[in-house]
N, C-alpha and C positions, 0 to 999 in steps of 0.2 A: 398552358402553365409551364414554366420554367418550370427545368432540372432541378435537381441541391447538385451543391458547390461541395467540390471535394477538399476540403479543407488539409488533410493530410500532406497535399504537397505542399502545399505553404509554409508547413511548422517552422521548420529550420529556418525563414528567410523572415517570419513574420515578427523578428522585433527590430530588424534593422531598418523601418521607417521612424523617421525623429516623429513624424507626424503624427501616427499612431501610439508611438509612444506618449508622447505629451498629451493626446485625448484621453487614454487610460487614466494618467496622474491627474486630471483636470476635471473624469467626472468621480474618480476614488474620492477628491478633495473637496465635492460636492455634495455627493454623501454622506462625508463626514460632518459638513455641514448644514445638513438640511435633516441630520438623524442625530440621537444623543447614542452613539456608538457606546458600546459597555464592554470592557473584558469579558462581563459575565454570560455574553450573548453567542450563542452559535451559529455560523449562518454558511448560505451556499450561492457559490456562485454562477449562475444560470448560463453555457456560452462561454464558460470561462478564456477560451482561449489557451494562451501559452502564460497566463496567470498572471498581464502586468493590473489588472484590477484589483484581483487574487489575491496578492502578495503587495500590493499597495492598501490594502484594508486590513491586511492580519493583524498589523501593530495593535491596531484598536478595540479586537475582538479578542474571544475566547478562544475560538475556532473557525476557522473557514474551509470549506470543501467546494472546491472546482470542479464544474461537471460538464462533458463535452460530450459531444459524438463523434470528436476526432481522436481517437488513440493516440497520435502522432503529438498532437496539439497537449495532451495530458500530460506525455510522454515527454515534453519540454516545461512544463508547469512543476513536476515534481522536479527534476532535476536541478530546474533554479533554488525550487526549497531548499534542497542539499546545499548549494553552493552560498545560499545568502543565509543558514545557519538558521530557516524560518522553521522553529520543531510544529507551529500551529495553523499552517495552512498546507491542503495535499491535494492532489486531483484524482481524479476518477473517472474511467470514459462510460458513459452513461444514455442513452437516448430518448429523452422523455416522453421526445413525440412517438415514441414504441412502447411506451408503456412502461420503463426502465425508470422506475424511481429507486432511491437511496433509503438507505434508511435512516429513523430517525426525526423528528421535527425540528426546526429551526425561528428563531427570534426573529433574522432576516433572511432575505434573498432578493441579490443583487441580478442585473443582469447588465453588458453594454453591448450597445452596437448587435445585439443579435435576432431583437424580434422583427425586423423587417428580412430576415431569413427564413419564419415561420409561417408556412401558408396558411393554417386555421389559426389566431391568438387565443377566442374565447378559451378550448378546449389546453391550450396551452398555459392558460392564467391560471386556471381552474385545476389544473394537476400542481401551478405553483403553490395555489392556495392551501392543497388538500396536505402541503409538507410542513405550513408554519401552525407553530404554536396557539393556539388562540393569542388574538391581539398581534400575532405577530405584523410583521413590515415587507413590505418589496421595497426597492428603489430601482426603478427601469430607465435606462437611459437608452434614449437611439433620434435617428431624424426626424427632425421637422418636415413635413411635406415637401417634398425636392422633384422639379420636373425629370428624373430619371439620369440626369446625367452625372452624381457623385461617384458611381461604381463604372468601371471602364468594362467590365466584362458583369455583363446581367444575369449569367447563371448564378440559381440559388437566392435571386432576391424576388422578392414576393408579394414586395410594398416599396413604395418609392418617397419611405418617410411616414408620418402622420401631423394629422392637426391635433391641437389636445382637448376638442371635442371629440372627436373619433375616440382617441385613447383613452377618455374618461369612461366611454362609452362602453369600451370593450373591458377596462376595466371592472366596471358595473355592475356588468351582465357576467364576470367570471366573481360576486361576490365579495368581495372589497368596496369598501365607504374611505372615509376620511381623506378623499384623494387631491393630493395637490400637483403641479405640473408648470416647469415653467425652464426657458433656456439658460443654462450652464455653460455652453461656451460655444463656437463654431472652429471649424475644421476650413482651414483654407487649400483650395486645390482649384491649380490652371487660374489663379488670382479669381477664382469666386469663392464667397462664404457660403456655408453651407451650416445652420444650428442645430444644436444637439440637444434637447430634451431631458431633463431626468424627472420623473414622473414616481412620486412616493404614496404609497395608501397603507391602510391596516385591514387586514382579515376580518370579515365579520362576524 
């Protein structure tokens, strides 16, 4: 089994790919369209990162809260809120897979690009599920089955993509119905494509 990846040293360097960035704005724009987003809705975001999802979805919510296991990574999430004058999205550094949940229940919860960093999902969906609302929503976004070469450095990854039989699967089994799944855009790197999944269900 692969390490975890320490995410803290990346914070500082991790919005200066264009690439990354435009994935961010590509699956936020995604979700906006594949969910009837509400002011009136509160929601969190799973992996948050340095909050370009975070802070690309607040417009449309009530609330958003960012949740990492990198301090660092949170650490650059709130400060952007200062700077872009967002009073309704914050971070938090948080570890779900220890047991660290938030308080609170949520309408939604988002996540990108982070569950093929998580080595068990079921028990991972299933602490997502136990935070929404009834009826509430995910909207997961991450790879489509990739022979392993997207990530130049393999520490911390855990899965190399999914099919969205698998991920309906895993869905499923973590208690979520209504699930749809379908690609939203791809990530070009070394001139190959590479698709990216956003995958939406409701709590049962």
């Amino acid at each position: 089994m692969t390490e975890r990846r320490d995410f803290d040293c990346a914070a500082a360097e991790w919005d200066e790919k264009p690439r990354r960035v435009k994935l961010a704005q590509d699956i936020a724009d995604a979700i906006s369209v594949a969910l009837p987003l509400s002011r009136t809705w509160n929601a969190m975001d799973f992996g948050c990162g340095t909050g370009l999802v975070t802070l690309s979805l607040a417009p449309h919510l009530g609330s958003i809260l960012g949740i990492d296991s990198s301090g660092k990574m949170v650490e650059r999430l709130n400060a952007k809120a200062v700077e872009q004058g967002c009073t309704n999205a914050r971070g938090e550094r948080l570890d779900l897979e220890r047991g660290e949940l938030p308080d609170g229940r949520y309408h939604l919860i988002t996540s990108s690009m982070t569950m093929h960093h998580i080595p068990d999902i079921v028990p991972l969906l299933s602490a997502l599920r136990s935070l929404l609302q009834p009826g509430g929503r995910v909207a997961l976004a991450d790879l489509e089955t990739e022979d392993g070469s997207f990530h130049e450095d393999l520490t911390g990854v855990f899965h190399h993509g999914f099919n969205r039989e698998q991920f309906t699967d895993l869905l499923s089994r973590a208690g979520f119905s209504d699930i749809s799944i379908s690609t939203v855009t791809d990530v070009i790197k070394s001139e190959r494509s590479y698709p990216v999944f956003l995958a939406t269900a409701t709590a049962s």
